[in-house]
N, C-alpha and C positions, 0 to 999 in steps of 0.2 A: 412767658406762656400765660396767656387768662387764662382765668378760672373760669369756675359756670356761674358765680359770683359775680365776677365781672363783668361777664358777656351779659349775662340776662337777669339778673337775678334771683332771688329765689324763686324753687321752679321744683318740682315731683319727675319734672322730664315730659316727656311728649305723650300724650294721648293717642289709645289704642287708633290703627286705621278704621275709618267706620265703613271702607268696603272692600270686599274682594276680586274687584275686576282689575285684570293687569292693563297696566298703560304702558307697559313697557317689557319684551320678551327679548333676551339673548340667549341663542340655544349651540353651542359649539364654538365659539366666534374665538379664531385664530387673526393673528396680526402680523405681520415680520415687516423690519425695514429691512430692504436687503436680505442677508443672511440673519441677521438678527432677532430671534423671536418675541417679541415683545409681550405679546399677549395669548395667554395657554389656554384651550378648552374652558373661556369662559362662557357662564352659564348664569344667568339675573333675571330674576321677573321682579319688575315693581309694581307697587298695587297703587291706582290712583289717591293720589292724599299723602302719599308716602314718602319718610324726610329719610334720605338715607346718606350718612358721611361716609367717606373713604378717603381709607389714611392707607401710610404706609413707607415705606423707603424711597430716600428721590430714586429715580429708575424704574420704579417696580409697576410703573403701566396705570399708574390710577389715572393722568391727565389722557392720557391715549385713549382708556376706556371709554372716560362720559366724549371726546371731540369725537370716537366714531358713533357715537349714539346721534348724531346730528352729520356725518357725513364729512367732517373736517378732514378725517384721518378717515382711510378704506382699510376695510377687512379685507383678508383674504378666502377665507372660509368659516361656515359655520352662516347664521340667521341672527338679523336684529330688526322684530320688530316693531314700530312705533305708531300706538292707536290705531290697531289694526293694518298698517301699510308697511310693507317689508322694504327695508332699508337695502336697495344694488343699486347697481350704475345708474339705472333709466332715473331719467332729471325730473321728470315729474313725480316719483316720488319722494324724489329729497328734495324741491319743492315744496309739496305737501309738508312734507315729517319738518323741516326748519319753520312753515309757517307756525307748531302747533311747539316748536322749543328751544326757548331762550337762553344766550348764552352769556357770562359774563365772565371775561378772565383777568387773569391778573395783574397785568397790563393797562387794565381798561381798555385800549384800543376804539377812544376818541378821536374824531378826524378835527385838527389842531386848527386846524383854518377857519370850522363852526364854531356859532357860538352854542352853549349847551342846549338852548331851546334848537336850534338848528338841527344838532346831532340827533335829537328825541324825536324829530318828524320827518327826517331824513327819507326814512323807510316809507312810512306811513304815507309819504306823497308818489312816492316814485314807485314801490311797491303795491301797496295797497290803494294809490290813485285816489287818493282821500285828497279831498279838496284843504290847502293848507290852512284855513280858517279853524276850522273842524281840528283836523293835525295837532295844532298849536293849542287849543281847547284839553283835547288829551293830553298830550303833553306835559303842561302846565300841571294839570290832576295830578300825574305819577311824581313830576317833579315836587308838588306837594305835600304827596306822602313818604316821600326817602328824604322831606324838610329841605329840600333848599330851594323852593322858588326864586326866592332872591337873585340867586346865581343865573337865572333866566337868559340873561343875557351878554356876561359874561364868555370868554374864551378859556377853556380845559387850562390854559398855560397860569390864568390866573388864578387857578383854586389846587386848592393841598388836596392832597393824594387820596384822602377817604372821599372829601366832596365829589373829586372824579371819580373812584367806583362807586359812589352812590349816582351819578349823573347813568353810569354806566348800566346799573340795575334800573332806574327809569327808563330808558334808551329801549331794554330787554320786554320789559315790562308794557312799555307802548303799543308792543305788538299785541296782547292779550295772548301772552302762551300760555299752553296746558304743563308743560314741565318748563324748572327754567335749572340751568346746570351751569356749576361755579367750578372755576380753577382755579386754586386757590385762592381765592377772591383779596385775599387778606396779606399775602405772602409778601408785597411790595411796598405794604404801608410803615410808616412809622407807631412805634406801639399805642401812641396817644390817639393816632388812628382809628386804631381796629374799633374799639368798642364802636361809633359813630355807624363802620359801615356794619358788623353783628348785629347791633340792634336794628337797623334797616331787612335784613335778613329773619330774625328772630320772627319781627311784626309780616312777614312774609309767608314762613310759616306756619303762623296761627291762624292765616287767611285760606288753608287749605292746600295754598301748593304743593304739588309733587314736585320735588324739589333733591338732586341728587349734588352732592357737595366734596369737592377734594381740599380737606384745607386737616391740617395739625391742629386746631384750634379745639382742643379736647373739653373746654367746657362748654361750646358751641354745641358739640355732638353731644355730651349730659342734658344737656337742656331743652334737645331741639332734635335729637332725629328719636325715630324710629327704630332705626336700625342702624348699626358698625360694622363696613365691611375693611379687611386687613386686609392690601394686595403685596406682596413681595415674588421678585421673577416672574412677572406679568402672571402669576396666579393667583387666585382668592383663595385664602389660605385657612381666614374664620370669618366666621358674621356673627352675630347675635344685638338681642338689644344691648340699652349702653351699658347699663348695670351690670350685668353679667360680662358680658366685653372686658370692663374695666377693671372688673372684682374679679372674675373667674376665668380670667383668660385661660384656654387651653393649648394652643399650640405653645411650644418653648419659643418659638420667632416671634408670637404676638408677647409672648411673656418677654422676650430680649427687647421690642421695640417699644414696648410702654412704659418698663424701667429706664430706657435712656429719656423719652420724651415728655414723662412724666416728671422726673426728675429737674429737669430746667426750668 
């Protein structure tokens, strides 16, 4: 397990949000596969700017959460708004709501045949109809700032596991989202990894993004959100900042799951 030490270092934690406008509303939002309920009477507003982690028990709905925030996974009931356009069936708004939020998971989920400049203008050509000059100009930039231009040209198969989710958060980041949302971004790497792709993330967050994050990665969230939400049985059970979270957890489940997690 890093620490907040190792992810970023010394750090006071995250700075206040500087505004109150929500970029993000769930107001009732039920889930069920099948008979399954997955996700209960959740309820979130996020304020633009705002870093917020969520942890929790495998099972407990935190990857389900942020993938219907973008349409991956369907709600059954209840509202999830994004930057004012309500997330249902009709394709042009989840259109809209994917062009405005980026997704990176833990996987990566690079197409193996590109090479990583390939994967990062993929979009940008076919989608956004951006002439590939331009594309690959962009490209290049983001691949610059998660460090590895190098790897430009390169095939996913050839580079270690951080370098792909960092290929993966350029890829996200090409498109210019307004939120960009991690599952578990870190979950599949080896540990000499994580810090590589952390710090890529850290430097992310300073830039402003609203930025919502499912990873165990506990010094990550000391150092870098806002806010700690705890989901166990697709409910949210506590939030608060990290401090408080950490120190003064109040439910007994957030006090049982941060003595096991903390402990490792």
């Amino acid at each position: 397990m890093a620490t907040a030490s190792d992810t970023a270092g010394p750090r006071s934690g995250a700075p206040a949000v500087n505004t109150s406008e929500t970029i993000i509303s769930i107001e009732g939002m039920h889930k069920w596969f099948g008979q399954f309920h997955v996700l209960k009477d959740i309820n979130l507003d996020v304020k633009r700017g705002e870093r917020i982690v969520i942890c929790g028990p495998s099972g407990s709905g935190k990857s389900t959460l942020i993938r219907c925030i973008n349409r991956l996974e369907e709600h059954q009931q209840g509202s999830i708004v994004v930057e004012g356009t309500e997330l249902t069936g009709n394709l042009k708004n989840i259109e809209i709501i994917r062009s405005e939020v980026g997704m990176v998971f833990q996987s990566f989920n690079l197409f193996p045949h590109l090479t990583v400049l390939e994967n990062c203008t993929l979009a940008l050509v076919w989608v956004r109809k951006m002439p590939r000059a331009k594309a690959q100009e962009i490209a290049m930039g983001y691949l610059e700032r998660v460090r590895i231009p190098e790897q430009a040209e390169k095939y996913p198969g050839q580079l270690s596991g951080g370098q792909q989710q960092r290929v993966a958060i350029a890829r996200s980041l090409c498109m210019n989202p307004r939120i960009m949302l991690f599952d578990e971004p870190t979950s599949a790497l080896d540990p000499e990894m994580i810090k590589e792709v952390l710090d890529v993330m850290v430097e992310l967050a300073e830039s402003g993004m609203t930025m919502l994050v499912v990873t165990h990665e506990m010094g990550f969230a000391t150092a870098v959100a806002h806010r700690v939400i705890f989901m166990d049985a697709g409910e949210i059970i506590e939030q608060n900042e990290p401090s408080e979270f950490f120190n003064h957890p109040r439910h007994e489940r957030t006090k049982l799951f941060l003595s096991q997690i903390l402990s490792h």
